[in-house]
Structure formats: C-alpha cells, structure tokens
BAKE-525458 format. One record per atom (N, C-alpha, C): residue in one letter; x, y, z. Coordinates in steps of 0.1 Angstrom, whole numbers, plus 5000, padded with zeros to 4 digits. Layout:
aXYZ/...
//
This chain:
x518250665087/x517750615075/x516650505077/x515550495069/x514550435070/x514350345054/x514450205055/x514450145044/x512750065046/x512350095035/x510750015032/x510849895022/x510649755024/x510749675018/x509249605010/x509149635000/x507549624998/x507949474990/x506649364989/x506349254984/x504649234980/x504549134969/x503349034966/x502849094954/x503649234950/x502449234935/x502949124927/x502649144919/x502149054903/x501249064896/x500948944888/x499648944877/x498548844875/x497248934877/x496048854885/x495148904876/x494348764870/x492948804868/x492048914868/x491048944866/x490049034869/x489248924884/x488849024887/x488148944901/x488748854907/x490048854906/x491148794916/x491748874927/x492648844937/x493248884948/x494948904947/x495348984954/x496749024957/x496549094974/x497848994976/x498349094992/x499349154984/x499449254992/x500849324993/x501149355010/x502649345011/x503149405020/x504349455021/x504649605032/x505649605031/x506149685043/x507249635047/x508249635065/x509249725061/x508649795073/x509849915077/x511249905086/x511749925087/x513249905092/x514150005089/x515050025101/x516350155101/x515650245117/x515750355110/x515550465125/x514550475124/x513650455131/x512250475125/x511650465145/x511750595149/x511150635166/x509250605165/x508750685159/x507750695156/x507150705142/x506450585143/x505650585128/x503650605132/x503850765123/x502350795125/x501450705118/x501750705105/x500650685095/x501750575085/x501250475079/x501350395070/x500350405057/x500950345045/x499750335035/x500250315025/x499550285013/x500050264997/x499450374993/x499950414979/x499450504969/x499750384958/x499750464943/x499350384935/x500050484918/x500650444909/x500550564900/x500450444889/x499150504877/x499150454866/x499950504857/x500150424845/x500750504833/x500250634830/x500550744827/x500050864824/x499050934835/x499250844846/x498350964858/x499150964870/x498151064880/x499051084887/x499051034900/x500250984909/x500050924918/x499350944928/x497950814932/x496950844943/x497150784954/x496550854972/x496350744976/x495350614974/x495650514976/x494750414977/x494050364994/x495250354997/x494650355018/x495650385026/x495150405037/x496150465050/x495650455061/x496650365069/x496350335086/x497050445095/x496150505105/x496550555116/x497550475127/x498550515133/x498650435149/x497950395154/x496850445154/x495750415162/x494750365158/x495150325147/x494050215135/x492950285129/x493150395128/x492350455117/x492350495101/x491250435095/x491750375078/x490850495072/x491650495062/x491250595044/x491450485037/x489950515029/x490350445019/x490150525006/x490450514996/x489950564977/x488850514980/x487850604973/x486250564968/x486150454957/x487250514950/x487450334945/x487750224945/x488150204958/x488750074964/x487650014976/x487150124977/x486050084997/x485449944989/x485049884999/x484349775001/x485149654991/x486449634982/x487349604979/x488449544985/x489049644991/x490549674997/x490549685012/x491449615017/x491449635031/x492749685035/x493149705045/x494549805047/x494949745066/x495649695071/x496149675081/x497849645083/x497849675096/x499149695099/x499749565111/x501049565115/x501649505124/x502449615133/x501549725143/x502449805150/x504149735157/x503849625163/x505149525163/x506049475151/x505849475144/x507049445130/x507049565121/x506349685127/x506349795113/x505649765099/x505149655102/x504549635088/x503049665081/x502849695069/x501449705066/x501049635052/x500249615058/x499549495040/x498249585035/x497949515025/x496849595014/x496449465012/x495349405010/x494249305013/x493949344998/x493949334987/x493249364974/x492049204966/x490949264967/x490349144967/x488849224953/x488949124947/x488049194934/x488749294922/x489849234919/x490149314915/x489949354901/x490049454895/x489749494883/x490949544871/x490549584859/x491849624852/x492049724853/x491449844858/x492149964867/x492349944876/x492849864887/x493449874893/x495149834892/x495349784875/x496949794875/x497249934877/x498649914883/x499350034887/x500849984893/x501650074895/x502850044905/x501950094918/x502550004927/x501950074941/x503350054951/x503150164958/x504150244967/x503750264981/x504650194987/x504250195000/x505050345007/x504250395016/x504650515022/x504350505038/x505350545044/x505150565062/x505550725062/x504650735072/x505050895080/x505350865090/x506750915095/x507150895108/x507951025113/x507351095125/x507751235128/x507451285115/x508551415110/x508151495105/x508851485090/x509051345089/x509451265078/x508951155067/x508751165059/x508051105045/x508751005042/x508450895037/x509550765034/x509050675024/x509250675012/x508850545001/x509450414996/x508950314992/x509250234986/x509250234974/x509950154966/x510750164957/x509250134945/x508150054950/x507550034941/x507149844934/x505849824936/x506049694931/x504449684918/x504849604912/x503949614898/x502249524900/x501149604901/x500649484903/x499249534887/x499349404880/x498849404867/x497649324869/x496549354869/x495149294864/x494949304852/x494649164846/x494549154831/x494248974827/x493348944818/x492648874814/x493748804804/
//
C-alpha cells in the first residue's frame, strides 16, 4: 500500500502564492514520475506538472513560467511552487506518483484564488 499525504492549499489572492506538497510513504520500490493534476467544478481533471526520476518536468501551458514542480528523491516528496496566481487556477489538486506499474492518488486539497 502506498499512502500520499498532500498539504498547503488554501485561499490566496489573485497574484499571490501557494506551496503545496505532498509525501509518499508505504511500499513504494520505485517511484517513476510524481506530479499534481487539478479538477475544477464542472471540468475535467488536468495535468498541471510532473517530475521525472531523473528530473524531468511537464508543465500545463497554462501554468509555464508560473508554476514550478520539484521533488525530494530522499523523502518521496514533491511540491508545486504556485506563484501568480489567478482565479482559474482554483481547483482541488491531486497529487499523483507512478511507481512500477502502479497509479497512486491523493485525497485532494482545495486551493481557492479569489479577491
């Protein structure tokens, strides 16, 4: 079993910041890929970024030059750097690892941009 512990949303301004992060723990041999997605009310859930093992990042076209994405290969962990942010960018965001030939989510934390 692999438990994902996500932290740091909340409610931020327009052109304010949010970290998020969130630590992997349980069985977890190999973790390929890390990353958040994101799902608004009435749409459907996207990615927003994803780190490689080997530190290679995706980002959404609408987040680049925004959002930053890094990891702690030693703690399992990954943060989302959100910086500028706007009022589409509320959403729940969901942190996701791929490890082997296995998919793994978190539960989900709220992060609300709004004036």
């Amino acid at each position: 079993q692999v438990q994902l512990v996500e932290s740091g949303g909340g409610l931020v301004q327009p052109g304010g910041s949010l970290r998020l992060s969130c630590a992997a723990s349980g069985s977890i041999f190999s973790i390929y890929a890390m990353g958040w997605y994101r799902q608004a009310p009435g749409k459907q859930r996207e990615l927003v970024a994803a780190i490689t093992s080997g530190g290679r990042r995706n980002y959404a076209d609408s987040v680049k030059g925004r959002f930053t994405i890094s990891r702690d290969n030693a703690k399992n962990t990954v943060y989302l750097q959100m910086n500028s942010l706007k009022t589409e960018d509320t959403a729940v965001y969901y942190c996701n690892v791929v490890a082997g030939t296995s998919d793994y989510w978190g539960q989900g934390t709220q992060v609300t941009v709004s004036s």
